[in-house]
N, C-alpha and C positions, 0 to 999 in steps of 0.2 A: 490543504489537501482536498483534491475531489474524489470522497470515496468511492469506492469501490469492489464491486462482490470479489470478495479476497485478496482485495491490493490495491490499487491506484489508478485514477484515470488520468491521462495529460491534459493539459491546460485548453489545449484546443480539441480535447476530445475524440481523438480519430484514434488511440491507441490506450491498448485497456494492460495493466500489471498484473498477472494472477501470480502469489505464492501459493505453489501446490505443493502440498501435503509437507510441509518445511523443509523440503530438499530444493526445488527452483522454483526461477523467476521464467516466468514465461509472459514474452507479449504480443500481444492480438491485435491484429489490426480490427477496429472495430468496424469498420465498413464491409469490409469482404466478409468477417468470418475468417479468418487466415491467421495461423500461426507466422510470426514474425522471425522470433529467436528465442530461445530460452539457452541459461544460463545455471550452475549452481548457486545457488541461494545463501551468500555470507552473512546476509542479514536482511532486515525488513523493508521494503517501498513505503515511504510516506511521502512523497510527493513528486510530481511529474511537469515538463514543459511542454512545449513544442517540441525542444532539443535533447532534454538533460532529464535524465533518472535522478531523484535522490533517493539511496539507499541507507537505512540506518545501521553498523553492523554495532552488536553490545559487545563491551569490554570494560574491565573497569575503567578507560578510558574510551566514551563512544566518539566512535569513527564515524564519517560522514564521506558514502562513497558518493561518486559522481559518475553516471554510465551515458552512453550513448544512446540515447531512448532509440532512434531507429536501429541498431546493431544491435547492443549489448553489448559495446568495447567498455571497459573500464578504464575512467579518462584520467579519475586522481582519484585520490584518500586522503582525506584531512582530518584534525582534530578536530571536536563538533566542541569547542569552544563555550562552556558556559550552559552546557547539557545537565539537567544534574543527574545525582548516580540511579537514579532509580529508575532513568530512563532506559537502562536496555532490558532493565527488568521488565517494562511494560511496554516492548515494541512487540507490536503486532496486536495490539489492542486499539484500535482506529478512536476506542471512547475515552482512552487515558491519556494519546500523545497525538497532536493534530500540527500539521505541517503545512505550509504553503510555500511554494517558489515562484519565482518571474525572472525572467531576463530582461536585462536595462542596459542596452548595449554592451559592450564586452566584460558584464558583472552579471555572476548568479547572488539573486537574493534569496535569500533560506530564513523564512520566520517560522518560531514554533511553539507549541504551550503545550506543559506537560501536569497533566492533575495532579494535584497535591497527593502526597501517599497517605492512607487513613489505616491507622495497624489494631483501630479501637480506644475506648474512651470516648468521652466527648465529639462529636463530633463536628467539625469545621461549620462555622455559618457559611449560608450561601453567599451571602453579602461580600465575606472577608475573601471564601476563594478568587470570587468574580474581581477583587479590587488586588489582591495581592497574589496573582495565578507566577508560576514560573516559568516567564518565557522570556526570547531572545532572537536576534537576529543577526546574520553571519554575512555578511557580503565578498564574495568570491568572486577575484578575477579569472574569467575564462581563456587569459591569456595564456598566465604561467601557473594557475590554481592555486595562488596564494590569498589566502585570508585579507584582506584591507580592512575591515571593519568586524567588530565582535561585540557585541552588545546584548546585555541580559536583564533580569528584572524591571524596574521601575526606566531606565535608561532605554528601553528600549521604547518601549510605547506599545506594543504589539497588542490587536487586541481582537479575538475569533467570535463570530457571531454564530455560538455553535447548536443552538437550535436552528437554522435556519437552514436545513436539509431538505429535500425533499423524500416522502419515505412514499413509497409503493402501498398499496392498499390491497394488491390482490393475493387471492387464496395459495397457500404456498403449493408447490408440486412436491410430489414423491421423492424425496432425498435431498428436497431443498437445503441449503448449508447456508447462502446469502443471495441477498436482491439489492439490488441498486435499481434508482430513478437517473437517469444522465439524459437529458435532453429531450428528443422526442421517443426514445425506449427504455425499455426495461432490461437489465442484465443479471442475469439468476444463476448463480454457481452451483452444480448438485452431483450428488453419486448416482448410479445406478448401474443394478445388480447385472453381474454377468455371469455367463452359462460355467464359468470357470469356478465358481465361486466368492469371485474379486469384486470389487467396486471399480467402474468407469468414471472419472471425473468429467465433468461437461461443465460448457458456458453457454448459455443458450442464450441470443437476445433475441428481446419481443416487444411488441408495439409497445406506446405509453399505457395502452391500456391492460396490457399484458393477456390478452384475448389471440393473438397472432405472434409462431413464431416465426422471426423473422432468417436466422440460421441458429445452428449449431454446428461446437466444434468439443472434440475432444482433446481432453489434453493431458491426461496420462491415466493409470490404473493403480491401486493398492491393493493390497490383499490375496491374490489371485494366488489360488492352489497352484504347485508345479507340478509338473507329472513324474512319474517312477523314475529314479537314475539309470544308466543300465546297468544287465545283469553280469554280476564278477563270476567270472570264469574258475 
């Protein structure tokens, strides 16, 4: 997965996943500044194509949707295969469950590693997590969205190079919530206060050096006082 201030960026980069406020998926075209589509939110974005959303929905069985990155059709729903349970517990935490997808002609590959759960006691060596992490890979045909391949643990081979991020360095802004580094910008998710008494959610992007913004878009509101009902007669 290429994070993302509050969701996912696609593989080629031109379209950004924000989960706002756990009700939708909204996505942005990241060139224009342009809302694309938004969506109710069944569950978490962990990773993105060119083509294809993967969405993670938790159940005690997780699901593993597949959406239409430029729409937001919902193309299939499958079993996520070899997921373990703790993982819908810790969707939407980008530091507990890390996702990658590719397309390889008419097959979605879906790799994933999910941090071991720590409930206290002892605590895990780093060594041990790093050599025996749980994760696994799903190969999907995009024909009829059947599973062909399911592979998890040591069989799988999967393996995340997950310090190798780039993080942002500049001063956060007023209501900053997240920052990502993707390419030659920076993309900053934040609130700010409005005259109603609500929070505006914004995506702002800005240069690499995060000195220049380059747009902004809004992309919904919380909070926001209603005004009086009217009066019963």
């Amino acid at each position: 997965m290429t994070s993302f201030s509050g969701g996912v960026i696609s593989s080629d980069g031109t379209v950004g996943i924000v989960h706002v406020t756990g009700t939708e998926l909204v996505a942005v075209d990241l060139t224009l500044g342009s809302e694309m589509w938004r969506n109710p939110a069944t569950g978490w974005p962990v990773a993105a194509t060119g083509h294809y959303l993967i969405v993670l929905q938790p159940k005690a069985d997780p699901v593993l949707q597949v959406l239409d990155l430029r729409s937001g059709d919902l193309l299939a729903s499958v079993d996520w295969r070899g997921l373990p349970d703790q993982a819908g517990d810790i969707a939407g935490h980008p530091e507990a469950i890390e996702c990658r997808a590719r397309e390889t002609g008419a097959r979605l590959v879906v790799e994933w590693q999910v941090a071991p759960r720590y409930s206290g006691g002892a605590a895990p060596r780093q060594e041990d997590v790093q050599r025996h992490p749980d994760s696994g890979r799903l190969t999907i045909s995009t024909s009829d969205w059947r599973i062909e391949k399911a592979r998890s643990g040591e069989d799988a081979a999967v393996q995340f190079d997950l310090d190798d991020r780039p993080a942002p360095e500049s001063p956060p802004l007023p209501g900053e919530v997240a920052r990502t580094l993707a390419g030659d910008r920076q993309y900053v998710l934040r609130t700010e206060a409005q005259s109603d008494g609500g929070q505006a959610i914004k995506l702002d992007a800005m240069n690499k050096a995060g000195t220049d913004k380059i747009w902004e878009l809004k992309l919904g509101e919380v909070g926001a006082r209603r005004g009086p009902g009217p009066l019963r007669k």
